[in-house]
C-alpha positions in Angstrom: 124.2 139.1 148.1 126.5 139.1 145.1 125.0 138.9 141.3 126.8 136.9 139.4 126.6 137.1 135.4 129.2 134.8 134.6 131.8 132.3 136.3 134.6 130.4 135.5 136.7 127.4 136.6 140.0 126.7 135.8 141.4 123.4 137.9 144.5 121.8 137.9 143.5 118.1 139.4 146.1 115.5 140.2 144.3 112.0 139.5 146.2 108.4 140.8 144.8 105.6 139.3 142.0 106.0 137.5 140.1 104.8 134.2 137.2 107.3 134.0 136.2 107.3 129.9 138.1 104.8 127.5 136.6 104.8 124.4 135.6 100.9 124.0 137.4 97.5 123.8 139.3 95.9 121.5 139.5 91.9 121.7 140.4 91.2 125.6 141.5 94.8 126.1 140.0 98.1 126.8 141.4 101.2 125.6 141.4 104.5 127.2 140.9 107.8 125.6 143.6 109.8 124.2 144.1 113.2 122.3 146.3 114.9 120.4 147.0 118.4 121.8 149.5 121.5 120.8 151.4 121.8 124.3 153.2 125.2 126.1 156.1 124.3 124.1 154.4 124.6 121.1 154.7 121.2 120.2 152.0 117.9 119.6 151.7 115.6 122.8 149.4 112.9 122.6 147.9 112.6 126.4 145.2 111.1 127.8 141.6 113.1 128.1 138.5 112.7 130.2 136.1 113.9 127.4 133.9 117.1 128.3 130.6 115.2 127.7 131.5 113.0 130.5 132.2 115.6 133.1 129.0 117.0 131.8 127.1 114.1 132.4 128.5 114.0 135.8 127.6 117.6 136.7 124.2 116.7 135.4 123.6 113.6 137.6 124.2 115.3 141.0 122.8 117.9 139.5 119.3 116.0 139.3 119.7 114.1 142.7 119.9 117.8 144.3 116.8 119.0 142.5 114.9 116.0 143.5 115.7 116.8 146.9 115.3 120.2 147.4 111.8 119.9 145.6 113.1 122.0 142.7 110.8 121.2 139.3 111.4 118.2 136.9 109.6 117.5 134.0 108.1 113.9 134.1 110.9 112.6 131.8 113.7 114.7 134.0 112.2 113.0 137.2 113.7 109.5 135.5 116.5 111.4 134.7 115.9 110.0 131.1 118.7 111.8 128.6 116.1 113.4 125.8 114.8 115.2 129.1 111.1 116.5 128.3 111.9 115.3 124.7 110.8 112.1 126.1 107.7 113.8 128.3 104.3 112.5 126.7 102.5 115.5 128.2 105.2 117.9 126.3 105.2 115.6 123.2 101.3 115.8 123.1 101.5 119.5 123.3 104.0 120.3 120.7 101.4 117.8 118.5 98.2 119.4 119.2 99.1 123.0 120.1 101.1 123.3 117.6 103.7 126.0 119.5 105.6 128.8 118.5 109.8 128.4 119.4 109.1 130.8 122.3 106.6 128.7 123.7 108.4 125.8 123.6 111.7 127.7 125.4 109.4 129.2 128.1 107.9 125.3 128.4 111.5 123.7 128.7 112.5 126.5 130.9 109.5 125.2 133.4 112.2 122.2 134.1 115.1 122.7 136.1 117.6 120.4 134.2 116.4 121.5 130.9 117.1 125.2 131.8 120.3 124.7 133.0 121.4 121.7 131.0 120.2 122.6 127.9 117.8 120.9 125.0 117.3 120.8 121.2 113.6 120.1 121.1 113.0 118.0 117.1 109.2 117.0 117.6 106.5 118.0 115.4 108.8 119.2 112.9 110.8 121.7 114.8 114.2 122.5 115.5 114.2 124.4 118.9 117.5 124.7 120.7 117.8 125.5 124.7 121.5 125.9 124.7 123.3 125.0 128.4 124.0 127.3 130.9 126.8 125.2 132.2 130.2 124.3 129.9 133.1 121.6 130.2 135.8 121.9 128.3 138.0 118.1 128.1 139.6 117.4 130.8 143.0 117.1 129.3 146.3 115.1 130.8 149.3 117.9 130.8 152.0 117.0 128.7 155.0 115.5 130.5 152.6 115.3 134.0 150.3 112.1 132.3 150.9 108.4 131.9 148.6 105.7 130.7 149.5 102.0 131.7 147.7 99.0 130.7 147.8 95.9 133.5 147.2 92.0 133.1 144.3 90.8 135.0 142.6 87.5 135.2 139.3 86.1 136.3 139.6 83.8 139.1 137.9 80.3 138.8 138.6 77.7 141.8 137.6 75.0 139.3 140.3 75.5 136.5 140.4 73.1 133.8 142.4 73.0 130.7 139.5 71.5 128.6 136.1 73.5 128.8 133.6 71.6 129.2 130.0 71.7 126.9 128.4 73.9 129.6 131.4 76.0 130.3 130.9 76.7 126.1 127.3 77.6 126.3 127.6 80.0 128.7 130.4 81.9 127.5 131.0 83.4 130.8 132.9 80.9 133.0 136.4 80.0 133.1 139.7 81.9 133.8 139.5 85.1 131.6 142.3 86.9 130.7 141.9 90.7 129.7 144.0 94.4 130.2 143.0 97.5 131.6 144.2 101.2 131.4 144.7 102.7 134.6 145.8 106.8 134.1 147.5 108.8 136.5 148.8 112.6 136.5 147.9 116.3 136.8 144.9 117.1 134.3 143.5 120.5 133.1 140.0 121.3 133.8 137.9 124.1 132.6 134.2 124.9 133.0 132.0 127.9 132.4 128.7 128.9 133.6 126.3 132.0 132.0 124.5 132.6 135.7 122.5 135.4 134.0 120.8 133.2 131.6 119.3 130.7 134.1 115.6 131.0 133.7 115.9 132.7 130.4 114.1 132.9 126.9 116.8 133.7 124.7 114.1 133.7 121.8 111.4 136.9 123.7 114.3 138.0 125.8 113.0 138.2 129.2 112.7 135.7 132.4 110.0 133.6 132.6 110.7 132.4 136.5 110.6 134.4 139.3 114.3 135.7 141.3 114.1 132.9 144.4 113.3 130.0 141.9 116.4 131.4 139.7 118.2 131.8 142.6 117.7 128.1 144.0 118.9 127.0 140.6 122.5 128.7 140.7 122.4 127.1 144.2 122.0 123.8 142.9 124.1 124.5 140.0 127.0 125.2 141.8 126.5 122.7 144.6 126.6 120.5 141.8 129.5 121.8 140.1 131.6 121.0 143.3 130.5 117.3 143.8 131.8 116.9 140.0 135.2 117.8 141.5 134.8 115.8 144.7 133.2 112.7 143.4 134.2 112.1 139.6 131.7 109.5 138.5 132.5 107.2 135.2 134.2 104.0 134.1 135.5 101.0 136.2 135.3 102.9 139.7 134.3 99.4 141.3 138.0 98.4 141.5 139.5 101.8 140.2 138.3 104.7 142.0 140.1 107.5 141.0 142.7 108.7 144.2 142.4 112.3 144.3 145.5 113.8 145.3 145.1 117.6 144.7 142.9 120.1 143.4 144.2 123.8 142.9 143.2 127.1 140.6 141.2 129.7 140.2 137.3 130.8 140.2 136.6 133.9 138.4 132.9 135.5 137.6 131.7 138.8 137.2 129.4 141.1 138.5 128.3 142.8 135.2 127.7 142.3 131.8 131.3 140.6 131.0 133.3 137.7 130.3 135.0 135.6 133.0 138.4 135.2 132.3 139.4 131.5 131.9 142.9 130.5 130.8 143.6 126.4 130.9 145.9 125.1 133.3 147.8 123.6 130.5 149.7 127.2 130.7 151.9 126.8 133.6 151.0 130.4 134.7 147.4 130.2 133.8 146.5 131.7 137.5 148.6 135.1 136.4 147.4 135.3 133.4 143.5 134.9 134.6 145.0 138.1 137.2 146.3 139.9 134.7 143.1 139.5 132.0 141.0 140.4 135.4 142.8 143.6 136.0 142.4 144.6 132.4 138.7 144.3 132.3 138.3 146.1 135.8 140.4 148.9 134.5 137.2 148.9 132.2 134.3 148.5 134.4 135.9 148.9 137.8 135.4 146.1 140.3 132.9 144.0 137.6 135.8 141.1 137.5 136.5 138.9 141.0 139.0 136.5 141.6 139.2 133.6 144.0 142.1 131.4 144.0 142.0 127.9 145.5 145.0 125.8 146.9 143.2 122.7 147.5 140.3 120.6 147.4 139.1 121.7 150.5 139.5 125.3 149.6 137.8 124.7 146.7 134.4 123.1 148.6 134.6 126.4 150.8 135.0 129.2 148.2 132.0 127.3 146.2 130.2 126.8 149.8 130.5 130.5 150.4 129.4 131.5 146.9 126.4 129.2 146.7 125.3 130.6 149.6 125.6 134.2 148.8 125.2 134.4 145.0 122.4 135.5 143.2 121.9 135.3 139.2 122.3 138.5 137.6 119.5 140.1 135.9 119.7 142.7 132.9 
C-alpha cells in the first residue's frame, strides 16, 4: 500500500468542439467564457476558460453516483445530491437548533457524510459560521494562448410549416416558428490543474484528530480518485446534446507525496511544466529522500491506468 498525503494533477487536454461553461446569453446569442491571463511570454492573452467551479461540480457528480453505489454514507440531503449538502438535512438543521453544538461537533457531524468530507461545507444555521474546507481543488481550466479559438456559428430552428406572418397562436406561445440564434463552439489545448489534501479526508481540522476509521477513509480516496478520472474522461456541462466535447488528447503529470509535503504542481501553460514538476520533485527529495513521486502520463489511456493503479493501491496518510 502506498500513503498518500498529498497529490497533484497537472493535464494538458486537447478539446475539439466544445461549449462546456458560457457565461449566459445575450439577445439570440450565447456567449462563452473568456479570461484574461499573463501568458509564457509575459504578455496578456484573452482565451477562453472552463471555470474551476464547473470542473468541480463535475468531480462532485460522479463523485456522488460512486458513493451511492458502493454504499458509502450520504447525509439525507447528499442522497438528493441537493447543493447546500446537509445544510439542507432537516435532521442536521434540527440539531444545530436544539443541541445547540460546538464548531467541532458540527465538523465531526459533516464529516459523517462522504461528500461533505471531501467536498467541503460552510455550515450558517443557528447563527454559526462553521467552514469544512474541500479536500479536492480545481484550478480554471484555461485555453493556452496561441493553442485556443472560440467561433460562434448560425443556426436555425427548423419548422416544416414556415410562414412569413405568425399567426395569433404562433404569438402566444412564443416558442414556434423558425428561430434564429448563435452558438460558441471552442476548440484547442487547455491547462488543467487539480489538487487533493489525501491526509485530511476524515479529518477535524478544528480537535485535530480522525473521526472515521482507516478502511472507511480509505474507500473515500478510492472514490475520490475514481472520480477524479471520470472528470477527465467524461467532462459534463453546457450544450453536450449536439456539442459533445471530442477529446483528442490528454497528457501530464501526477505527482503526490508520501510525507508531510507539498505536491509539486506547475500549470501546463509553461511549455516545460513536466521538467519543472521534475526538477521541484528532486529538490524536495534531496530534503526528505523518496517523500516526492512522479508519474507522467502520455495519454488518456495512460492516465485511466496510472489513476487505476493508484486507487487501488493508495491509502490516505495519517499523522
Amino acid at each position: 500500500m502506498t500513503a498518500i498525503y498529498n497529490l497533484s494533477i497537472a493535464a494538458k487536454a486537447t478539446l475539439n468542439l466544445h461549449s462546456l461553461n458560457n457565461e449566459g446569453g445575450e439577445g439570440n446569442q450565447t456567449q462563452t467564457r473568456m479570461v484574461n491571463i499573463v501568458g509564457e511570454d509575459g504578455r496578456l492573452h484573452n482565451v477562453n476558460a472552463i471555470s474551476g467551479d464547473m470542473l468541480k461540480h463535475i468531480q462532485a457528480e460522479h463523485l456522488y453516483r460512486i458513493s451511492r453505489e458502493q454504499g458509502l454514507p450520504l447525509c439525507r440531503a447528499c442522497q438528493l445530491f441537493s447543493a447546500n449538502r446537509m445544510s439542507a438535512d432537516p435532521d442536521f438543521r434540527s440539531w444545530i437548533k436544539q443541541e445547540k453544538p460546538t464548531p467541532v461537533q458540527v465538523v465531526t457531524r459533516l464529516l459523517s457524510c462522504t461528500l461533505d468530507d471531501l467536498e467541503g461545507n460552510l455550515v450558517t444555521e443557528g447563527n454559526l459560521s462553521v467552514p469544512r474546507k474541500s479536500v479536492i481543488e480545481f484550478g480554471w481550466a484555461t485555453g493556452i494562448p496561441e493553442l485556443v479559438t472560440t467561433d460562434q456559428y448560425f443556426h436555425v430552428k427548423y419548422d416544416p410549416d414556415r410562414r412569413e406572418i405568425p399567426t395569433e397562436k404562433d404569438e402566444r406561445s412564443g416558442n414556434l416558428g423558425q428561430a434564429i440564434f448563435h452558438r460558441p463552439a471552442n476548440s484547442g489545448q487547455y491547462a488543467i490543474v487539480c489538487n487533493v489534501e489525501a491526509h485530511r479526508i476524515g479529518y477535524n481540522d478544528i480537535s485535530q484528530e480522525y473521526v472515521i476509521d482507516a478502511a472507511e477513509r480509505r474507500a473515500r480516496l478510492a472514490a475520490l480518485l475514481e472520480s477524479l478520472l471520470y472528470t477527465f474522461v467524461a467532462p459534463a456541462g453546457a450544450m453536450r446534446n449536439t456539442q459533445n466535447p471530442h477529446i483528442v488528447d490528454v497528457q501530464g503529470v501526477i505527482s503526490y507525496s508520501t510525507g508531510a509535503a507539498p505536491a509539486p504542481l506547475v500549470s501546463p501553460l509553461k511549455q516545460s511544466f513536466a521538467q519543472q514538476t521534475e526538477e521541484i520533485a528532486d529538490a524536495l527529495n534531496r530534503i526528505h529522500a523518496d517523500r516526492i513521486a512522479l508519474v507522467p502520463f502520455s495519454s488518456l489511456g495512460d492516465m485511466a491506468t496510472q489513476m487505476q493503479t493508484l486507487l487501488n493501491d493508495a491509502v490516505p496518510y495519517a499523522a
